[in-house]
mmCIF file of the N, C-alpha and C atoms, coordinates in Angstrom:
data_MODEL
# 
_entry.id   MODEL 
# 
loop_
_atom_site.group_PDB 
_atom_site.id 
_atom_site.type_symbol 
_atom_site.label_atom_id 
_atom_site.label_alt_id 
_atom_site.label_comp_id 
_atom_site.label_asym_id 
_atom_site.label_entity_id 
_atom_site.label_seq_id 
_atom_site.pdbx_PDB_ins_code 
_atom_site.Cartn_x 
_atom_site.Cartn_y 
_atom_site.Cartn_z 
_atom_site.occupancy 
_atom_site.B_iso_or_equiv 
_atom_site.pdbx_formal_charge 
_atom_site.auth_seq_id 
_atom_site.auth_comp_id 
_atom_site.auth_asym_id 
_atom_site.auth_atom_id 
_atom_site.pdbx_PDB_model_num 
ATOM 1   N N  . UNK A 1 1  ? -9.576  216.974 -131.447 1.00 0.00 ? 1  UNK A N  1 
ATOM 2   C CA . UNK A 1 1  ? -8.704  217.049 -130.284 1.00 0.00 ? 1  UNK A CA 1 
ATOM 3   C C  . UNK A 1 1  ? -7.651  215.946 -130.390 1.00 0.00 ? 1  UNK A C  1 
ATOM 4   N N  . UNK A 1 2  ? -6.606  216.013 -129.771 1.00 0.00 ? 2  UNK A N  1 
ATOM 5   C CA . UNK A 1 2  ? -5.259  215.325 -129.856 1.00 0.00 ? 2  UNK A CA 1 
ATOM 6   C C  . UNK A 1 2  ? -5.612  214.445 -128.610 1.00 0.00 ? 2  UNK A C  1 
ATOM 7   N N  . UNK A 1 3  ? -4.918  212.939 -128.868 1.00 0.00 ? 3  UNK A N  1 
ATOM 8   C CA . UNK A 1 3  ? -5.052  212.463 -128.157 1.00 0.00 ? 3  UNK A CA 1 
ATOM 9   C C  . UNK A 1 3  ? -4.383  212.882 -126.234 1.00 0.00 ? 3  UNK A C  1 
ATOM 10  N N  . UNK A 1 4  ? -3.775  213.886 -126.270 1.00 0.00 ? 4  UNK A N  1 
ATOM 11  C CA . UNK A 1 4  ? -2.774  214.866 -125.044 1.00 0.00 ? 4  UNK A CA 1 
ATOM 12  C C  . UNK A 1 4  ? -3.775  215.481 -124.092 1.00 0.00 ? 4  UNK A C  1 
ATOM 13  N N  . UNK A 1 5  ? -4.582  215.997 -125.522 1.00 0.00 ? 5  UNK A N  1 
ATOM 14  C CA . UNK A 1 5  ? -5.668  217.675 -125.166 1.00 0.00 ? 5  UNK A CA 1 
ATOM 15  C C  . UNK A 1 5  ? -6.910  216.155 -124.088 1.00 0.00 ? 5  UNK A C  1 
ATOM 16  N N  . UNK A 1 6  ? -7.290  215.268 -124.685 1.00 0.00 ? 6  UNK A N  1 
ATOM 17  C CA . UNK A 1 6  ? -8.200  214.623 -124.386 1.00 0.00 ? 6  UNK A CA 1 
ATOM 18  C C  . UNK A 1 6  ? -7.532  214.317 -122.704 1.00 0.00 ? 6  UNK A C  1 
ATOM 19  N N  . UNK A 1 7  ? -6.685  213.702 -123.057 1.00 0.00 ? 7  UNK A N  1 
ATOM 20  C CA . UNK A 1 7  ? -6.132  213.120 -121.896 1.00 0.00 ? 7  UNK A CA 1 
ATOM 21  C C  . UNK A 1 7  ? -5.327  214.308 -120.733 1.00 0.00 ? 7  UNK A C  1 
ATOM 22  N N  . UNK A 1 8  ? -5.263  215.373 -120.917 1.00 0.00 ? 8  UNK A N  1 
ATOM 23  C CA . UNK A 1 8  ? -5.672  216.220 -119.892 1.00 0.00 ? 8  UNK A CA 1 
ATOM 24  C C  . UNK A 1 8  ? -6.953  216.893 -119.723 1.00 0.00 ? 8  UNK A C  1 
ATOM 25  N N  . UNK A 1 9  ? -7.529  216.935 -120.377 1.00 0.00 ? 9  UNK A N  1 
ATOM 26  C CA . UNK A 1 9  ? -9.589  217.200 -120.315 1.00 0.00 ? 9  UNK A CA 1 
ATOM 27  C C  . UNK A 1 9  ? -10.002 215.959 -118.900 1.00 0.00 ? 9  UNK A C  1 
ATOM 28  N N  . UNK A 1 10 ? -9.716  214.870 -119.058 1.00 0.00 ? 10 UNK A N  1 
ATOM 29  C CA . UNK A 1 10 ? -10.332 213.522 -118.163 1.00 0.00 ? 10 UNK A CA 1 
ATOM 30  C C  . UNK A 1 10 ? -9.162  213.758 -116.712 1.00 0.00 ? 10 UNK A C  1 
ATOM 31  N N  . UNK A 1 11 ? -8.004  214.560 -116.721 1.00 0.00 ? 11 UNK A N  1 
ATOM 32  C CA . UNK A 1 11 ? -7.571  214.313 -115.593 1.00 0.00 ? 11 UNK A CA 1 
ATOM 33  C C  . UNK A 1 11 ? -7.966  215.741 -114.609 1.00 0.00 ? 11 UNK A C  1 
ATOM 34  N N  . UNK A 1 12 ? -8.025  216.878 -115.718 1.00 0.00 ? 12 UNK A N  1 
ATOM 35  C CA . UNK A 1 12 ? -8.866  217.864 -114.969 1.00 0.00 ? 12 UNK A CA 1 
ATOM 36  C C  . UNK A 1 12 ? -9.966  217.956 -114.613 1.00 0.00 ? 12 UNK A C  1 
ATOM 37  N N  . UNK A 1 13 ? -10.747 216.910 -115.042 1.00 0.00 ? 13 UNK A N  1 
ATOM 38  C CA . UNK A 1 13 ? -12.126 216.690 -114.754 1.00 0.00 ? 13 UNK A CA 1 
ATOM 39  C C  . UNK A 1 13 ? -12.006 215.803 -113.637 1.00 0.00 ? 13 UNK A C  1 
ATOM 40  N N  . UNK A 1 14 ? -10.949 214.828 -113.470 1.00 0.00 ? 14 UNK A N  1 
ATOM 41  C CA . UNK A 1 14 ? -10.965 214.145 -112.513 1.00 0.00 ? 14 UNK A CA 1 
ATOM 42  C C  . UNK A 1 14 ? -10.563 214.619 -111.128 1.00 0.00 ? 14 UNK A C  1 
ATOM 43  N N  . UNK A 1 15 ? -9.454  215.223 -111.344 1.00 0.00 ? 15 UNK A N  1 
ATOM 44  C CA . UNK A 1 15 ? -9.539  216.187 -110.191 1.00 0.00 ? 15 UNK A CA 1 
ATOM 45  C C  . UNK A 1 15 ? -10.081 217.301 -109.715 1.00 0.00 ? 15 UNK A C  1 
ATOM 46  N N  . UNK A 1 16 ? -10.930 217.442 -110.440 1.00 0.00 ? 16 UNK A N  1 
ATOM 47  C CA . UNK A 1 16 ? -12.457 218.071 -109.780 1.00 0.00 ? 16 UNK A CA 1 
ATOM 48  C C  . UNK A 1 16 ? -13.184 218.109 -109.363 1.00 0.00 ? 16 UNK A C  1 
ATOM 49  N N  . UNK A 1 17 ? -13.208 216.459 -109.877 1.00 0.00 ? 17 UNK A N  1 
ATOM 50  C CA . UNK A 1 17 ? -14.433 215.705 -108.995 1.00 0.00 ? 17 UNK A CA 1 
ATOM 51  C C  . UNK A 1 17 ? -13.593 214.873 -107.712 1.00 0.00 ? 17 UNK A C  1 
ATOM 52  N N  . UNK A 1 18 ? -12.123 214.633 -107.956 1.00 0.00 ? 18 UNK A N  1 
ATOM 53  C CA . UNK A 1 18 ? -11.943 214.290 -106.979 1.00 0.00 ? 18 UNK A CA 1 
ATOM 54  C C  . UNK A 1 18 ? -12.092 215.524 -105.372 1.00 0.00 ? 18 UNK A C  1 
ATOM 55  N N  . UNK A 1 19 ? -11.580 216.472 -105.758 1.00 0.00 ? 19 UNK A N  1 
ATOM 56  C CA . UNK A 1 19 ? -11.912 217.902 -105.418 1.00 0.00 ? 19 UNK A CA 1 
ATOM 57  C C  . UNK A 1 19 ? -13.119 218.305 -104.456 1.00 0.00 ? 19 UNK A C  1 
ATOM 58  N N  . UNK A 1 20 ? -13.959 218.196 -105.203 1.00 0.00 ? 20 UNK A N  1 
ATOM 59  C CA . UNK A 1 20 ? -16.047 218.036 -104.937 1.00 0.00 ? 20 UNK A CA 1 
ATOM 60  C C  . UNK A 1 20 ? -15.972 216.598 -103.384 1.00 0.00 ? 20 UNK A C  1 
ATOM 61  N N  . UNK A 1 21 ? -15.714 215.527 -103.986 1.00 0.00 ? 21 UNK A N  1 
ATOM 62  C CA . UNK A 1 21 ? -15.775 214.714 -102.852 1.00 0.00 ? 21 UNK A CA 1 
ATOM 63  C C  . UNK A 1 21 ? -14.897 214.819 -101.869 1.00 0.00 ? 21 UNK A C  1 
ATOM 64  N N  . UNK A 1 22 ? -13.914 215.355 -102.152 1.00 0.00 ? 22 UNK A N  1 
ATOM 65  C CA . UNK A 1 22 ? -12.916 215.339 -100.330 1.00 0.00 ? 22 UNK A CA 1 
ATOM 66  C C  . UNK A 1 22 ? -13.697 216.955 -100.313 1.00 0.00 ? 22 UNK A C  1 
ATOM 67  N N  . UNK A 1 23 ? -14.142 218.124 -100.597 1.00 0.00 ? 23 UNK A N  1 
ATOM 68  C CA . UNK A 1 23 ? -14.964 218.897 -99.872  1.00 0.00 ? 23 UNK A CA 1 
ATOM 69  C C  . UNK A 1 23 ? -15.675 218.635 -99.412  1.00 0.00 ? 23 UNK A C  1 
ATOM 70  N N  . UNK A 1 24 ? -17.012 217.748 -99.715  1.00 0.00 ? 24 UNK A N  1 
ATOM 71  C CA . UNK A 1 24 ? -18.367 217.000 -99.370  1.00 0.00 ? 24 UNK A CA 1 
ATOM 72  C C  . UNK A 1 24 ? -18.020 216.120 -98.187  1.00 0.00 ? 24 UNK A C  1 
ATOM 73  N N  . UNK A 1 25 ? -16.854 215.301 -98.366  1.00 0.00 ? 25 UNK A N  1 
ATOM 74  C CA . UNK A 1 25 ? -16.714 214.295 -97.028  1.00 0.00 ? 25 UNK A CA 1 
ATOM 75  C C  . UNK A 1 25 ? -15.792 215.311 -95.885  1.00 0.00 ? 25 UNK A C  1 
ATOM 76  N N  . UNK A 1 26 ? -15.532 216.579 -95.875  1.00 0.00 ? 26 UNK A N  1 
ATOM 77  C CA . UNK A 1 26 ? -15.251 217.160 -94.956  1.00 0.00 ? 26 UNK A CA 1 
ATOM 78  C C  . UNK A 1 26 ? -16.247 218.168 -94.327  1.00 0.00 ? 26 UNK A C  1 
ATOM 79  N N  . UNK A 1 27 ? -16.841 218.472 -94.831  1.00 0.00 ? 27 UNK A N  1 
ATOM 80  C CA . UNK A 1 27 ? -18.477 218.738 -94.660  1.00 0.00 ? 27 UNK A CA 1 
ATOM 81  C C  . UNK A 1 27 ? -19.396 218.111 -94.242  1.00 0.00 ? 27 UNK A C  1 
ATOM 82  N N  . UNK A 1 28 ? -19.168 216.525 -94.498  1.00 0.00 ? 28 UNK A N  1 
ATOM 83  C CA . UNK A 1 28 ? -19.948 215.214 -93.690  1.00 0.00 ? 28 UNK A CA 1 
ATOM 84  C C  . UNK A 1 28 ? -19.109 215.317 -92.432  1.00 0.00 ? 28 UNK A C  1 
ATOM 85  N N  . UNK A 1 29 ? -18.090 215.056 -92.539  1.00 0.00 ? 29 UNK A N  1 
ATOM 86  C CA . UNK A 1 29 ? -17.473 214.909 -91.543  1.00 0.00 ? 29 UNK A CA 1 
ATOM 87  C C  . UNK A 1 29 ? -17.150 216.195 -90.064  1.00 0.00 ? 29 UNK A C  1 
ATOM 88  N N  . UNK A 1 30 ? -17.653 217.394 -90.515  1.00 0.00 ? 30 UNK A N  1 
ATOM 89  C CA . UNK A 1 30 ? -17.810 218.592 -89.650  1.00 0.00 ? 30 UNK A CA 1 
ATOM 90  C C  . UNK A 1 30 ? -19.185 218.045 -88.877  1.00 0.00 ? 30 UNK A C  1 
ATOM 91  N N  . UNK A 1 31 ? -20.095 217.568 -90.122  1.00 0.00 ? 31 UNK A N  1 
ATOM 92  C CA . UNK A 1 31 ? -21.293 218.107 -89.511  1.00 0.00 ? 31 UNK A CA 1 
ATOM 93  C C  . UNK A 1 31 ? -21.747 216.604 -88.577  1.00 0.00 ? 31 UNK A C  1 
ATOM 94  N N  . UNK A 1 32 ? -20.716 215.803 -88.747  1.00 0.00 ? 32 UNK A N  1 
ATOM 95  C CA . UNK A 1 32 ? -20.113 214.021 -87.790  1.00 0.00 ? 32 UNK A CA 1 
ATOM 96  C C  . UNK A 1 32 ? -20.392 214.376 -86.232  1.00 0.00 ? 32 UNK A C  1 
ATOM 97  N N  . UNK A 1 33 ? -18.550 215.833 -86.323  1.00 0.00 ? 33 UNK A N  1 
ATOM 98  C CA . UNK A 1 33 ? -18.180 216.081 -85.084  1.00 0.00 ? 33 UNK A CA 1 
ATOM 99  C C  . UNK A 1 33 ? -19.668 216.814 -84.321  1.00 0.00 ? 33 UNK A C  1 
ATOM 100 N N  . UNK A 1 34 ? -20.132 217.743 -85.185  1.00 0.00 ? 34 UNK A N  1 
ATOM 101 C CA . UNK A 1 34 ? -21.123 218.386 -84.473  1.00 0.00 ? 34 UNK A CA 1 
ATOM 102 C C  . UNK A 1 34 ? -22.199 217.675 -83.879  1.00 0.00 ? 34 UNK A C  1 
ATOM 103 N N  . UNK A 1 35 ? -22.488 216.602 -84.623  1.00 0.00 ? 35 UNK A N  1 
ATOM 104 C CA . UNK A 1 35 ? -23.525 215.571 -83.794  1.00 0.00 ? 35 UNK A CA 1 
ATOM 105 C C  . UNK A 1 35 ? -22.774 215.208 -82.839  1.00 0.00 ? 35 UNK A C  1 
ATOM 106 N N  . UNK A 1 36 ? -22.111 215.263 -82.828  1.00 0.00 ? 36 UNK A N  1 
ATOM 107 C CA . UNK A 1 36 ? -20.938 213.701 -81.941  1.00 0.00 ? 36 UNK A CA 1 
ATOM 108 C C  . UNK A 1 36 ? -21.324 214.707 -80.359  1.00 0.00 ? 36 UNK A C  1 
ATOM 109 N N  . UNK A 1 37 ? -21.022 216.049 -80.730  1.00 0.00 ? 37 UNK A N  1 
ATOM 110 C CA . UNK A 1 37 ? -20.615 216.808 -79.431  1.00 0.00 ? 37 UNK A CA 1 
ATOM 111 C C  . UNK A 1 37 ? -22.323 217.660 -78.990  1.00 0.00 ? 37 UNK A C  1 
ATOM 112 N N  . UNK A 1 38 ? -23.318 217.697 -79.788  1.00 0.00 ? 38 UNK A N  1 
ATOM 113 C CA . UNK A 1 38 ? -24.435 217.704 -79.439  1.00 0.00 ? 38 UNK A CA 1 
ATOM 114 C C  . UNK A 1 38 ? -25.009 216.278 -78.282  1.00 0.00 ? 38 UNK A C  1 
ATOM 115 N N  . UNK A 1 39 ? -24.520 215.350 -79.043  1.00 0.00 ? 39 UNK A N  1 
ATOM 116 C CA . UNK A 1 39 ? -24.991 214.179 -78.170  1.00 0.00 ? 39 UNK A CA 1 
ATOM 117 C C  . UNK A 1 39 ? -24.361 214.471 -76.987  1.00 0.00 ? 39 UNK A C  1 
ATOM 118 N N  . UNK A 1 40 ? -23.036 214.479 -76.812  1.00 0.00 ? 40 UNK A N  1 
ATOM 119 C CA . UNK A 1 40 ? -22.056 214.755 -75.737  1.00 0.00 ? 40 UNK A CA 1 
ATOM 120 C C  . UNK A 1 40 ? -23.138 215.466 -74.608  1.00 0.00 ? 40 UNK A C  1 
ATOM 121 N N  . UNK A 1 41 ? -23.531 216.879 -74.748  1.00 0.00 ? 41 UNK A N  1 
ATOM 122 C CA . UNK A 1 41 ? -24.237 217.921 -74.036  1.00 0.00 ? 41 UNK A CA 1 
ATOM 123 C C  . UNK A 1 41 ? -25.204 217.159 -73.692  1.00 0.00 ? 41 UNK A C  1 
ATOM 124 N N  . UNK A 1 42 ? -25.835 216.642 -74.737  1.00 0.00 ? 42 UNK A N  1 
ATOM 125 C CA . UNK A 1 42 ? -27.477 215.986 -73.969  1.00 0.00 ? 42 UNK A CA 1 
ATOM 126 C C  . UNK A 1 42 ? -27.088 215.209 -72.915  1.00 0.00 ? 42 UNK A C  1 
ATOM 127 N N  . UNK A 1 43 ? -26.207 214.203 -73.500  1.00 0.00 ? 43 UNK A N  1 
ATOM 128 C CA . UNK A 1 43 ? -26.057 213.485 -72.222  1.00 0.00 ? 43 UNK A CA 1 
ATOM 129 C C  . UNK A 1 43 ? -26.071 214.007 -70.548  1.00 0.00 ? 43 UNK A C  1 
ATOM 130 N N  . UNK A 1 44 ? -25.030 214.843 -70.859  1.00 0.00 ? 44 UNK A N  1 
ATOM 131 C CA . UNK A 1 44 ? -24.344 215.701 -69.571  1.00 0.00 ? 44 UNK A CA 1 
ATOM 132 C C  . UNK A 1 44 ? -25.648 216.434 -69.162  1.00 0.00 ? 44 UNK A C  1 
ATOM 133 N N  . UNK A 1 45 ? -26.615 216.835 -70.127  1.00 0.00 ? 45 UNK A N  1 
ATOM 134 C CA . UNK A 1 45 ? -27.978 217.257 -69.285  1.00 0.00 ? 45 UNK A CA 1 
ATOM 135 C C  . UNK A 1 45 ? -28.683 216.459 -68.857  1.00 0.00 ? 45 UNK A C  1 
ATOM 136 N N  . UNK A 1 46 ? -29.009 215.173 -69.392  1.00 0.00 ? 46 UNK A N  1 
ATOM 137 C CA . UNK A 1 46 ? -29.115 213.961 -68.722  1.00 0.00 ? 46 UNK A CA 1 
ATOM 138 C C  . UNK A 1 46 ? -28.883 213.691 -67.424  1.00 0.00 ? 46 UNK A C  1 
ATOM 139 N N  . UNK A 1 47 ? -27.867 213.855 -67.424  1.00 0.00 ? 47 UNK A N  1 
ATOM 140 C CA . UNK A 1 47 ? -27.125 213.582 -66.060  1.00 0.00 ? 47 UNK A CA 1 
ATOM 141 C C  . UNK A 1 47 ? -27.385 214.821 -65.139  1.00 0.00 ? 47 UNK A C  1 
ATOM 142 N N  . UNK A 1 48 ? -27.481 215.718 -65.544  1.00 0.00 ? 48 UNK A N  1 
ATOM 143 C CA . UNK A 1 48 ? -27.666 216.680 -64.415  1.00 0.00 ? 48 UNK A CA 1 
ATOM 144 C C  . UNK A 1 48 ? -28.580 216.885 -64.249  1.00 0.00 ? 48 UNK A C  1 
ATOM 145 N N  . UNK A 1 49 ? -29.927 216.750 -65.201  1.00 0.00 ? 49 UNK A N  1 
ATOM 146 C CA . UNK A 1 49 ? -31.231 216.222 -64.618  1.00 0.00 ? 49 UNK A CA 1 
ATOM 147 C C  . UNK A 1 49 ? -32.339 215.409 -64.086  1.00 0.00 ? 49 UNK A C  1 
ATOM 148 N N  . UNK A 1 50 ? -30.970 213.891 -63.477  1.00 0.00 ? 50 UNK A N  1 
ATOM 149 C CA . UNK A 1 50 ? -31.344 213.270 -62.495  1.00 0.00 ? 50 UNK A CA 1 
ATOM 150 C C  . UNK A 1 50 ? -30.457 213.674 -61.507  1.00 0.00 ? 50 UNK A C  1 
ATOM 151 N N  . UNK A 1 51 ? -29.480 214.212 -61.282  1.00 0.00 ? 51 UNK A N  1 
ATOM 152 C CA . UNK A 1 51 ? -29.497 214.390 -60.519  1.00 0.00 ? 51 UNK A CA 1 
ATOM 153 C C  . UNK A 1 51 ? -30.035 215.332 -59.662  1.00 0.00 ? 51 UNK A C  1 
ATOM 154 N N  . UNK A 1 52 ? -30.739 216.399 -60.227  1.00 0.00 ? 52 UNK A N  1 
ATOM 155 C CA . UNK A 1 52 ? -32.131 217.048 -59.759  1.00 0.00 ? 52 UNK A CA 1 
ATOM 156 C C  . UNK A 1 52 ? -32.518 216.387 -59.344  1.00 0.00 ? 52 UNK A C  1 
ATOM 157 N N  . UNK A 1 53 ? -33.130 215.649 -59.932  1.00 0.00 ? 53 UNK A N  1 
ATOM 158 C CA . UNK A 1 53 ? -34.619 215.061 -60.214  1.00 0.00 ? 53 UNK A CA 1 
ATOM 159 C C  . UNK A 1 53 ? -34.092 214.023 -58.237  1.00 0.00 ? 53 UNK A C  1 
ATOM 160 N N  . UNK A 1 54 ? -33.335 213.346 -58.115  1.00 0.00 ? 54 UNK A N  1 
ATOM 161 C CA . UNK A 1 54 ? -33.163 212.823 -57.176  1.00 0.00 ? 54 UNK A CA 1 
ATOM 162 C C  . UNK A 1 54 ? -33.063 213.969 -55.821  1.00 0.00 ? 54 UNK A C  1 
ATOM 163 N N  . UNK A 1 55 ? -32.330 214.825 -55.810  1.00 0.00 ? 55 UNK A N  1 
ATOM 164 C CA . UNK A 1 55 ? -32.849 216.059 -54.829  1.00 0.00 ? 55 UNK A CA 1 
ATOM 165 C C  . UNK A 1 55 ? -33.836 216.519 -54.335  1.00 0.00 ? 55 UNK A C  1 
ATOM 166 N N  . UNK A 1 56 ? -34.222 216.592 -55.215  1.00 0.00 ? 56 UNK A N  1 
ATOM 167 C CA . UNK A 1 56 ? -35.855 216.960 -55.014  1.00 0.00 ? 56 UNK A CA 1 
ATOM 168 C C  . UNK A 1 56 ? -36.781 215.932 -54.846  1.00 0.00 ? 56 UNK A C  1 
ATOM 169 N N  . UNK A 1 57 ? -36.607 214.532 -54.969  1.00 0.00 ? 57 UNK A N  1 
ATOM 170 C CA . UNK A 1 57 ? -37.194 213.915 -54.388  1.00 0.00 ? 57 UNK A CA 1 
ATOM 171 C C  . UNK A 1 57 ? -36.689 213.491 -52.669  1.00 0.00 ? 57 UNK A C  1 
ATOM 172 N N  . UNK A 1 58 ? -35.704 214.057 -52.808  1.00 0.00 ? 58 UNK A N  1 
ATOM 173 C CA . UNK A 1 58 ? -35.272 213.530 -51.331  1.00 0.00 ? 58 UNK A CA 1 
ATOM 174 C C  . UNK A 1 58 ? -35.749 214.511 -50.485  1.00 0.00 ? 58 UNK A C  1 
ATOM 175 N N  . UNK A 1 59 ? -35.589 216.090 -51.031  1.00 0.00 ? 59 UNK A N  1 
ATOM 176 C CA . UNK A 1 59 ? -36.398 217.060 -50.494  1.00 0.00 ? 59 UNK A CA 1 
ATOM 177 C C  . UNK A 1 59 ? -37.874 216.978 -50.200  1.00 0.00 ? 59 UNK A C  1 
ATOM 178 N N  . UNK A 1 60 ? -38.784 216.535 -51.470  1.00 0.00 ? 60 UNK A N  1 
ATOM 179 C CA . UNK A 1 60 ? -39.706 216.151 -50.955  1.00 0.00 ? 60 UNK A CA 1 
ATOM 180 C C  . UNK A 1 60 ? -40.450 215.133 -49.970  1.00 0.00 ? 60 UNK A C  1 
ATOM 181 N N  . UNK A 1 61 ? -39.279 214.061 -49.869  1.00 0.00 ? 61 UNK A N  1 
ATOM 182 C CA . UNK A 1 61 ? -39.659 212.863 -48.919  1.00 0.00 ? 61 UNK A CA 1 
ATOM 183 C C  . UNK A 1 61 ? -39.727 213.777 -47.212  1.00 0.00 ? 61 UNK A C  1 
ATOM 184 N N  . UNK A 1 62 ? -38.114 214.713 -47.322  1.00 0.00 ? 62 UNK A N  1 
ATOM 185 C CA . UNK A 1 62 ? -38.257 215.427 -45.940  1.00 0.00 ? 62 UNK A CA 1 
ATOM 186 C C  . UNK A 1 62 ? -39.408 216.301 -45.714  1.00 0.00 ? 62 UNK A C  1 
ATOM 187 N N  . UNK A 1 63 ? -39.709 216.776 -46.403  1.00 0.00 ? 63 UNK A N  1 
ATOM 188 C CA . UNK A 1 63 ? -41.117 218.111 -45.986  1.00 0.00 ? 63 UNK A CA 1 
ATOM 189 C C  . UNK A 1 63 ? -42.176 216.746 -45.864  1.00 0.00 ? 63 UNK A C  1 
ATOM 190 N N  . UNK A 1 64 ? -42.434 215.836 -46.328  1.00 0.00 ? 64 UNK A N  1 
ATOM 191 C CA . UNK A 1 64 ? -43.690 214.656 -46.531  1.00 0.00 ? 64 UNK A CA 1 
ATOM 192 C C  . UNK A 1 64 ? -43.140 214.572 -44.932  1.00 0.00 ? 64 UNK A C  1 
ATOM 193 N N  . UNK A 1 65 ? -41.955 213.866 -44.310  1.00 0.00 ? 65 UNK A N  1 
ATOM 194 C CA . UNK A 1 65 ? -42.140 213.526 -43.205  1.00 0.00 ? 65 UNK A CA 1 
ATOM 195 C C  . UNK A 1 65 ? -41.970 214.557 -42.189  1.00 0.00 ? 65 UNK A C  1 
ATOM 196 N N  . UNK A 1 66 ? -41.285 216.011 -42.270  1.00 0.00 ? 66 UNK A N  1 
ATOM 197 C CA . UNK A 1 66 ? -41.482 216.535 -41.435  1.00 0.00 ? 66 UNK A CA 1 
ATOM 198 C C  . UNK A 1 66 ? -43.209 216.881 -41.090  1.00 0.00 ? 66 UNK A C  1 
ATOM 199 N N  . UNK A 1 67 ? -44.019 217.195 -42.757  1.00 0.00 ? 67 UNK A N  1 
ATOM 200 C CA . UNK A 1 67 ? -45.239 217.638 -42.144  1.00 0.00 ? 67 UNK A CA 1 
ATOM 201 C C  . UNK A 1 67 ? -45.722 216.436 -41.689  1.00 0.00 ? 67 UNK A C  1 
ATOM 202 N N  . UNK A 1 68 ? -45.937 215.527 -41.630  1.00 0.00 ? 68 UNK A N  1 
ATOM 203 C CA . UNK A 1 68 ? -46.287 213.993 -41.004  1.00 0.00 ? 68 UNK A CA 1 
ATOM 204 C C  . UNK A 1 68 ? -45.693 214.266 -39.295  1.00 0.00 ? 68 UNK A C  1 
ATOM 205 N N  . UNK A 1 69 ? -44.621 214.747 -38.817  1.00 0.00 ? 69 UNK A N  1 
ATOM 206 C CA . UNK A 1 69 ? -44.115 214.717 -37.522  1.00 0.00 ? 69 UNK A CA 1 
ATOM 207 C C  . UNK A 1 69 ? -45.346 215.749 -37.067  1.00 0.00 ? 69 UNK A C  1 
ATOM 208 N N  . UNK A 1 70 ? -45.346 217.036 -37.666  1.00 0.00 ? 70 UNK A N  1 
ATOM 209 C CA . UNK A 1 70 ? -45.895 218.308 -37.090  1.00 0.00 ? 70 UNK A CA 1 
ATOM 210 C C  . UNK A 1 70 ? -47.461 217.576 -36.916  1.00 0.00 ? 70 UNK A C  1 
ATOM 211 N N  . UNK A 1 71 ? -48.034 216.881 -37.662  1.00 0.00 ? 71 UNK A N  1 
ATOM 212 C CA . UNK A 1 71 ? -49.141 216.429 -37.641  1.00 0.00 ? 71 UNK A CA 1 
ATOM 213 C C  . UNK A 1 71 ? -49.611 216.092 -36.579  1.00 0.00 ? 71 UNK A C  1 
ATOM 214 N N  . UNK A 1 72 ? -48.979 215.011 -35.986  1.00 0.00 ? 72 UNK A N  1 
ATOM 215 C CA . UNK A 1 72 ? -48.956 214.195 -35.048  1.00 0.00 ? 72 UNK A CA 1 
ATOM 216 C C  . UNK A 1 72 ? -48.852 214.828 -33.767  1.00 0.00 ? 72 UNK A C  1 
ATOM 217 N N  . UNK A 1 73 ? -47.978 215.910 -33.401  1.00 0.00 ? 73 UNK A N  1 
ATOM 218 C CA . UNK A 1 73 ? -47.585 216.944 -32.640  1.00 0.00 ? 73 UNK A CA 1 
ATOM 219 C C  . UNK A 1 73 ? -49.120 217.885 -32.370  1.00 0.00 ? 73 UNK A C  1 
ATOM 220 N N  . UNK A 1 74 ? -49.643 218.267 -32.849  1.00 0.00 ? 74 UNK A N  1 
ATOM 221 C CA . UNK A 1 74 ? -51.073 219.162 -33.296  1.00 0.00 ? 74 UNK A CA 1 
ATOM 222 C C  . UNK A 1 74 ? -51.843 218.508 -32.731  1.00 0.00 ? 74 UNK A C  1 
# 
């Protein structure tokens, strides 16, 4: 091989592999956003399941004291 043939062999190889890694780090980087916006959701269910969670305890405090009133009433 000529020293030409060689020295386009190493730059097509190089940009192949350069090639391979910016596919791979955009593929890391998809599967980045997708965590990123999974976390996002949990959170937001997080959040909307205290704020249940606080409703229903306030609900339950009222039925605790209404049946406590009716009790007393009886």
């Amino acid at each position: 091989m000529d020293e030409w043939e060689i020295l386009l062999f190493v730059c097509i190889v190089g940009m192949g592999l350069l090639a391979t890694i910016a596919f791979l780090f955009g593929k890391i980087g998809d599967l980045w956003l997708a965590v990123a916006d999974l976390q996002d959701d949990q959170q937001g269910v997080v959040r909307d399941l205290m704020a249940l969670k606080t409703e229903v305890d306030a609900m339950a405090a009222r039925e605790a004291e209404r049946l406590k009133k009716e009790g007393k009433n009886l």
